[in-house]
C-alpha positions in Angstrom: 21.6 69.9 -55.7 20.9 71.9 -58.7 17.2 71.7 -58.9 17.1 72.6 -54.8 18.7 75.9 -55.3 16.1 77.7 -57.1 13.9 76.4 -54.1 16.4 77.3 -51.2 16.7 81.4 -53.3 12.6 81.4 -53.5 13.0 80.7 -49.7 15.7 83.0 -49.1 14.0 86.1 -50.9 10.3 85.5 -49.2 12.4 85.6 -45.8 14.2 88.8 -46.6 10.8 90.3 -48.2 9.0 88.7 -44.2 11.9 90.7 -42.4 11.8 94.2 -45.0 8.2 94.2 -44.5 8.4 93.8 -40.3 10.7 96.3 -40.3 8.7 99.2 -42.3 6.0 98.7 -40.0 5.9 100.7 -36.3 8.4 98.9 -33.8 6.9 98.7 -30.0 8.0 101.3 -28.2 8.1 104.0 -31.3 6.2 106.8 -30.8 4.1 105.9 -34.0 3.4 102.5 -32.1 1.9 104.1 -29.2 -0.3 106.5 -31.1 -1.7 103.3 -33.0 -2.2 101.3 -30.2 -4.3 104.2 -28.1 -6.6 104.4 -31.3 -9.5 106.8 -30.8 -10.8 105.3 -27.1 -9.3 108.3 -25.0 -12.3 109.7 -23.5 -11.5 113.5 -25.4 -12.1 111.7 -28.7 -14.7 110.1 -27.5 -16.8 113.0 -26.5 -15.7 114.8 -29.9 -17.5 111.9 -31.6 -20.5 112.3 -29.9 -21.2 115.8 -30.4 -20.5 114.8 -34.3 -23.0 112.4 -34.0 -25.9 114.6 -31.8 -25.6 117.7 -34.6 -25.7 115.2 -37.6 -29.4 113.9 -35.5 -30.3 117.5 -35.1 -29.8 118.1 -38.7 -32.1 115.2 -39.1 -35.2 116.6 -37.0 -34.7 120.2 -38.8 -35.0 118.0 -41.8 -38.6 116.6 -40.5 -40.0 120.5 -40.4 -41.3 119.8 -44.2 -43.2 117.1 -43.3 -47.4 117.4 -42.5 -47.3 117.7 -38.7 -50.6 115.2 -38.0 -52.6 115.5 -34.6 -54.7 112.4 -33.5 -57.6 113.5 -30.4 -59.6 110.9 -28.9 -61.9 111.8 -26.2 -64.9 109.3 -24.4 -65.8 111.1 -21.4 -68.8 110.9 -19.2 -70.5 114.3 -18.9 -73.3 117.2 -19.1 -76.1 116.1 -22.4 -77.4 119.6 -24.0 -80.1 118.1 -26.6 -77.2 118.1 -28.8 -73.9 116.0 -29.2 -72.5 115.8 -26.0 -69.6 118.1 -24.0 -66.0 117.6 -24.9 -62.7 119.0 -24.7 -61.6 120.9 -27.6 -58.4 121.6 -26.4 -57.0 121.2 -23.3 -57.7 124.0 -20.5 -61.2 124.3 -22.5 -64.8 122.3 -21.4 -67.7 122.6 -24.5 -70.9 122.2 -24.2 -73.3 123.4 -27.4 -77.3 123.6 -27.8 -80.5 123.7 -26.1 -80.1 122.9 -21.9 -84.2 122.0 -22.0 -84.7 118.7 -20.8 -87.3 116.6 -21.4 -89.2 114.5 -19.0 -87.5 111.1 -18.7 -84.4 112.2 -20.5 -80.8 112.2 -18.6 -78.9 115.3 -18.2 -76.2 113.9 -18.9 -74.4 110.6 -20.6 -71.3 108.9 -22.1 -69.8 111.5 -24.6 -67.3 111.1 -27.7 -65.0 113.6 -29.7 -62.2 112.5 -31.8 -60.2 114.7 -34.6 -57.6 114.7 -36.9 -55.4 117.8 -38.0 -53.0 117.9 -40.5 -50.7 121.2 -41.0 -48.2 121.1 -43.9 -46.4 124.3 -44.5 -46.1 124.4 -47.9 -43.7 127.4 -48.3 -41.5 129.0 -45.5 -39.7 131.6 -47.6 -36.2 129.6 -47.9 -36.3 129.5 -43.8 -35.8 125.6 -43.4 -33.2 125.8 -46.3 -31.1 128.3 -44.5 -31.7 126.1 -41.2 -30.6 123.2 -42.8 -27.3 124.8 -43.9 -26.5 126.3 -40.3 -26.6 122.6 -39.1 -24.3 121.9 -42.1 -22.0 124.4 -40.8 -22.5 123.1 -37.3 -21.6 119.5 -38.2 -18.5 120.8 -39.8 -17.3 122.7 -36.7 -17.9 119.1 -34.8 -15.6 117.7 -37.4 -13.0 120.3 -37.2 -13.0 120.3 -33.1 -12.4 116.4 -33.4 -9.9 116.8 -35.5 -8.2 119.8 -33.5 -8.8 117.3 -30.5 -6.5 114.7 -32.1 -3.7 116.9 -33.0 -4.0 118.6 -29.4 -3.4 114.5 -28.2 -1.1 114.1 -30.4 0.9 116.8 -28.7 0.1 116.1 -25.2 1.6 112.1 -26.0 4.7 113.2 -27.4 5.1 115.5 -25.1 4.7 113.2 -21.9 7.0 110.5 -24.6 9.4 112.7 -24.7 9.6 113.5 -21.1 10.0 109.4 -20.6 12.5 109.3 -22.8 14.4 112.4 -20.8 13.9 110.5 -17.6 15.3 107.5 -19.0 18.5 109.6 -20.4 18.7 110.9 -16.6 18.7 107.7 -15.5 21.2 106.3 -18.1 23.3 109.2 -17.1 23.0 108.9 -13.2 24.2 105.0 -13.9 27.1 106.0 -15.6 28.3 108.9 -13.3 28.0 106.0 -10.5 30.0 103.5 -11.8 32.5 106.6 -13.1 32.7 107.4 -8.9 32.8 103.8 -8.3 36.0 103.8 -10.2 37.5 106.8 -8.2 36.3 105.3 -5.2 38.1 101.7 -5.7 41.2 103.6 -7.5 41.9 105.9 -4.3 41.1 103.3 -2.0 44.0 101.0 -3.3 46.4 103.8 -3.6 45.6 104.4 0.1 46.4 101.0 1.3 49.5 101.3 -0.7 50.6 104.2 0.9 50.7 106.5 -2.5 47.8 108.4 -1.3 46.0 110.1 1.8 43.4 108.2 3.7 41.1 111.2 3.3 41.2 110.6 -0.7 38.8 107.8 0.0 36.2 109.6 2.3 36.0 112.3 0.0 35.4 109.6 -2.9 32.8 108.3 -0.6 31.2 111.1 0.0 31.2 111.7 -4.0 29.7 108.1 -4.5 26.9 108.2 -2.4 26.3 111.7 -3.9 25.6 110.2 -7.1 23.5 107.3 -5.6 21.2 110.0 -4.1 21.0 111.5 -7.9 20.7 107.9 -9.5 17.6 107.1 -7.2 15.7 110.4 -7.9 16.3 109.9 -11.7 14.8 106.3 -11.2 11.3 108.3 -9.1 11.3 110.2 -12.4 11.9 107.7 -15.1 8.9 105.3 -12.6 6.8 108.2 -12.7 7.3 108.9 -16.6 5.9 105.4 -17.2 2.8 106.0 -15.0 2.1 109.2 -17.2 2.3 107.6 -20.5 -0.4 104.8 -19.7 -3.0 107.7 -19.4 -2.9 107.0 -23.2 -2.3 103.8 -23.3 -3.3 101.7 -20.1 -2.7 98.2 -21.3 1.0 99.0 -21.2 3.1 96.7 -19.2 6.9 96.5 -18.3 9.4 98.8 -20.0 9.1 100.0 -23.3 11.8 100.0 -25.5 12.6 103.5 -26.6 14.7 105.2 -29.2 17.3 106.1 -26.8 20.4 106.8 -29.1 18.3 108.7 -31.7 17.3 110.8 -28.8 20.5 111.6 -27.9 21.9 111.7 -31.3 19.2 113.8 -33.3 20.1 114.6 -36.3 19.6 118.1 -38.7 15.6 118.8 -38.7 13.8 118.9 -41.7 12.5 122.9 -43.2 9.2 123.8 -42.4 6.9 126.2 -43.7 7.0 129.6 -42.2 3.1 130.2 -42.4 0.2 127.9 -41.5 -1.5 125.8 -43.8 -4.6 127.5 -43.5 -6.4 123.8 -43.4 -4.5 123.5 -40.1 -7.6 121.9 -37.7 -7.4 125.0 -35.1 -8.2 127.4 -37.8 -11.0 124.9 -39.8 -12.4 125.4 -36.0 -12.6 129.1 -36.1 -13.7 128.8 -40.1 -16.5 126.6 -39.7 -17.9 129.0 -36.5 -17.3 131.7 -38.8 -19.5 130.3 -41.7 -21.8 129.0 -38.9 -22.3 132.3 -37.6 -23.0 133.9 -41.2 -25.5 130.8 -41.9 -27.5 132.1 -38.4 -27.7 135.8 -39.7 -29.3 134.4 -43.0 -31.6 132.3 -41.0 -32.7 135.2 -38.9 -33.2 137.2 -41.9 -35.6 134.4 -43.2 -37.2 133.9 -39.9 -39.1 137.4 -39.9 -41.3 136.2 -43.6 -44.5 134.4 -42.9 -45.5 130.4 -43.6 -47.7 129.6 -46.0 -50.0 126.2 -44.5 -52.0 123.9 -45.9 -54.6 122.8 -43.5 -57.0 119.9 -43.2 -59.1 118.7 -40.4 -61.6 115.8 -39.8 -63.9 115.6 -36.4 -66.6 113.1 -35.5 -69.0 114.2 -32.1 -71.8 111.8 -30.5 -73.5 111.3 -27.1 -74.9 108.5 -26.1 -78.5 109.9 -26.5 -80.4 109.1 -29.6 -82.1 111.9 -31.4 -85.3 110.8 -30.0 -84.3 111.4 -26.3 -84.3 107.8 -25.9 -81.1 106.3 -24.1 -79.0 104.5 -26.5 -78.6 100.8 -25.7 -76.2 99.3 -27.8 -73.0 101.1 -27.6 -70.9 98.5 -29.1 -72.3 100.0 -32.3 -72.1 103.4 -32.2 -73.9 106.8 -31.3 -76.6 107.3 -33.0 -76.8 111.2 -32.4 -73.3 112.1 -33.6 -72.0 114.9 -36.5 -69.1 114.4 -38.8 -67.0 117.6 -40.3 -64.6 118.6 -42.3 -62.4 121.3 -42.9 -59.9 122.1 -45.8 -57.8 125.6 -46.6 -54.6 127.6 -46.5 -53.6 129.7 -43.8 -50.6 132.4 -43.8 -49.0 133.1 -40.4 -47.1 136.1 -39.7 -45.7 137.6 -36.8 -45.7 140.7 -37.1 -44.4 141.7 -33.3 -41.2 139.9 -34.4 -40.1 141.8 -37.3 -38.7 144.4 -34.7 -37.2 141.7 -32.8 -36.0 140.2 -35.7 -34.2 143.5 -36.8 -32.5 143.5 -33.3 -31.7 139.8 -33.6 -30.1 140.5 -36.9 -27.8 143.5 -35.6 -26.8 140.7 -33.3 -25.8 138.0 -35.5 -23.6 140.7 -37.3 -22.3 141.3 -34.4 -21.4 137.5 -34.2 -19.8 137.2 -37.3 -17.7 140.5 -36.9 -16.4 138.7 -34.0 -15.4 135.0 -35.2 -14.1 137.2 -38.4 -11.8 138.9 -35.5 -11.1 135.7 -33.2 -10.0 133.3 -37.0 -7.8 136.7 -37.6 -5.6 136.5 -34.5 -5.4 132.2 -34.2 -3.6 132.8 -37.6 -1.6 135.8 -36.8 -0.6 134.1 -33.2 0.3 130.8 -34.7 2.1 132.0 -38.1 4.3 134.4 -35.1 4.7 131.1 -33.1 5.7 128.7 -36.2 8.2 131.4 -37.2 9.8 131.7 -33.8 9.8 128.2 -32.6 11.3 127.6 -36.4 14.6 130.3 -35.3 15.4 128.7 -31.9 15.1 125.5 -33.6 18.2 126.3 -35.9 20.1 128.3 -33.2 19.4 124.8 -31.0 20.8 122.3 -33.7 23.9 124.6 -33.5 23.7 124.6 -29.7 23.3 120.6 -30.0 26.3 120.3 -31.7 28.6 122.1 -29.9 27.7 120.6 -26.4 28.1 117.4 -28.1 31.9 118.5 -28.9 32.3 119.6 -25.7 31.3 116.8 -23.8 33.9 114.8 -26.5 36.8 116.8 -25.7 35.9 116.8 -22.0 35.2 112.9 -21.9 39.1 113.4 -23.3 40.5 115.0 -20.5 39.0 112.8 -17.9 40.5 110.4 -19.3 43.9 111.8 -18.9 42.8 113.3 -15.6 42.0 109.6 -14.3 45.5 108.4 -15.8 47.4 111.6 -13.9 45.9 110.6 -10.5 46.7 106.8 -10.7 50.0 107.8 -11.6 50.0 109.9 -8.6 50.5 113.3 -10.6 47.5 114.9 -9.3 45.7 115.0 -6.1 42.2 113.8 -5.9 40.7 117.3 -6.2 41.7 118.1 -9.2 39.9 114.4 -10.5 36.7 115.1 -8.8 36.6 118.5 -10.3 37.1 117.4 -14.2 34.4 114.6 -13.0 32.2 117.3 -11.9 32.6 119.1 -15.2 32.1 116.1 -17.0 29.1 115.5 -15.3 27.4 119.1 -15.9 28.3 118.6 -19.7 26.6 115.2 -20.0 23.8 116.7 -18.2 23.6 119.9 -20.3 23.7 117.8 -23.4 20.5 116.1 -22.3 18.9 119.1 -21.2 19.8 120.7 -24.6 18.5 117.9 -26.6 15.4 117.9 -24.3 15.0 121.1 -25.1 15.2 120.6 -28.8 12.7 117.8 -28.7 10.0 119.6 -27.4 10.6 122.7 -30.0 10.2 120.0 -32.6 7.1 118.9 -31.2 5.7 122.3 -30.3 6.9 123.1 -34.3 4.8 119.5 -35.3 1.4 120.8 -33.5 1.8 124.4 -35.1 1.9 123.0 -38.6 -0.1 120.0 -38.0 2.7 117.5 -39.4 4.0 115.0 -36.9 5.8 112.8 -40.3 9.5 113.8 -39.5 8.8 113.2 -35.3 6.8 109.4 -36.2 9.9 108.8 -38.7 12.4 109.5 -36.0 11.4 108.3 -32.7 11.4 104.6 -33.5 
């Protein structure tokens, strides 16, 4: 027996370590559980991604601007024979025909022509203008970034919010149960005193009436609580049956956590509004670099023949070559300049001031409009937890009196009015209490998107 208990405790504490570790992770039916399981497939995200993805590829192609830009030409055309080596098409738009038009007795006027070239152009300097191009799309992938990220937390928000709604229609519905079988009660109660002869026959046709009163209420709260299910699997659509939700800590929320008055300035809707700010002031640099000139480095090879040998003869063998044919060669620099768009440029810059003046402005007033919403929705939140916990006394002392009220009118010392009229009361104060934690709920979650910190809602509702 001895040497089995140190087996049975080894057993005992990797079973208490299996169920500590379960329970740390997100239960189904927690709001942390449902943001895990949507993941990053809703479509929003989606398309956030791929505009990260198409600026990073732009940022590749401006990256390809340093690099020799090589043309290939290859021409074999059948055409006009000038005594020299052959017509061709330089460019297109353009027909080119050089030397003497004389022709010689027995000589075709024209013949199989040839023209191929290779250009290379390597801009060797542009004056800092790629660098500064590079660095906008920088800036641009940044802003990508951001907006994903803003796109998340604006998710994040728009679940909790329709969570939170479920978990109000599924409070309605708890409530509309109870207030049913509380009428049912009544109902049964003044239905027996009746047929004893303690109380009026209309006692129970009022209590009927009350009854299916609060059917009619139970089966709108059970359209809302259906519909509230619908809603939630726009984020997650592999959802199926009920969910089991945190209904007591909705009801019973407890004191909120501080938060901070101003917002963190790496909040994701102001990162937005930073990067388009540094974006824009990348955009007047480029502008400013775009009115110097580009210094090129330029090469070029060309081979021309006809299918005419020097002789006048008609060349036979074409499978090896053209006899009468010229090779060239050309190597230099070349500066290009426009000049025409230095006074375009000026205007263009005036214009990208303008820009910047303007996200400068717009990354001004997000802050000032969501430091003045933190710091507002931050005060009703601490006159609401005040609010919270007096309707929850109320609805104590008034569950207390019905109660009594109910024991009164079975002992026949109060009419039925007077019952249904506590009941009513009681049944506005249950249905404030909801609406006031409800109301709470969603300041907390507006409070969570405004700093960016959805910890203390993820540690709660689960």
């Amino acid at each position: 027996m001895m040497k089995k208990f140190p087996l049975y405790l080894t057993g005992m504490l990797l079973m208490l370590y299996s169920v500590g570790a379960y329970s740390q992770g997100p239960k189904e039916g927690s709001l942390s559980y449902l943001w895990e399981l949507m993941g990053n497939n809703y479509p929003m995200l989606t398309e956030k991604q791929a505009r990260i993805e198409e600026f990073e590829y732009r940022k590749k192609e401006l990256s390809t601007v340093a690099l020799p830009q090589v043309q290939l030409q290859l021409q074999n055309s059948f055409g006009t024979f000038a005594g020299t080596n052959g017509a061709f098409f330089p460019i297109p738009g353009v027909f080119n025909v050089n030397g003497n038009v004389a022709e010689k007795p027995g000589v075709p006027g024209s013949t199989m022509n040839t023209f191929g070239s290779v250009l290379l152009d390597w801009k060797v300097s542009q004056f800092g203008k790629q660098q500064k191009m590079m660095e906008a799309a920088g800036y641009e992938i940044q802003e990508a970034q951001s907006n994903y990220e803003a796109a998340r937390l604006s998710l994040r928000a728009k679940m909790t919010r329709t969570y939170l709604n479920l978990l109000y229609s599924q409070s309605g519905l708890s409530w509309a149960d109870k207030n049913v079988l509380r009428v049912k009660e009544i109902l049964d109660l003044s239905s027996s005193l009746a047929e004893a002869g303690l109380k009026p026959g209309a006692d129970t046709a009022l209590a009927a009436a009350t009854y299916l009163q609060a059917m009619a209420q139970q089966e709108e709260w059970q359209g809302k609580y259906a519909a509230g299910q619908v809603n939630l699997k726009e984020f997650v659509p592999e959802l199926n049956g009920e969910l089991r939700l945190p209904l007591e800590v909705y009801r019973n929320i407890g004191l909120p956590d501080q938060s901070p008055d101003t917002v963190s300035t790496s909040h994701p809707f102001l990162q937005v509004l930073d990067k388009r700010f540094k974006y824009q002031q990348s955009q007047k640099k480029v502008l400013a670099r775009k009115q110097m000139p580009s210094i090129s480095l330029l090469a070029g090879l060309s081979a021309r023949g006809t299918g005419i040998n020097r002789d006048g003869r008609v060349h036979q063998n074409f499978a090896s070559g053209f006899d009468n044919s010229a090779h060239n060669y050309l190597i230099g620099l070349g500066l290009s300049w426009n000049l025409t768009g230095l006074y375009i440029g000026s205007l263009e810059k005036k214009r990208a001031r303008k820009q910047v003046d303007a996200a400068a402005s717009q990354y001004q007033l997000q802050e000032l409009q969501m430091n003045t919403a933190l710091q507002a929705i931050s005060s009703r939140i601490s006159a609401q937890v005040k609010q919270v916990a007096k309707t929850k006394d109320a609805l104590k002392k008034t569950l207390n009196a019905y109660d009594l009220y109910l024991s009164r009118y079975e002992a026949g010392l109060i009419n039925l009015t007077d019952l249904l009229q506590i009941q009513a009361l009681l049944q506005q104060v249950e249905k404030s209490n909801i609406e006031v934690c409800q109301e709470l709920w969603s300041r907390l979650n507006t409070r969570a998107e405004l700093s960016g910190d959805y910890s203390y809602l993820f540690n709660h509702l689960k």
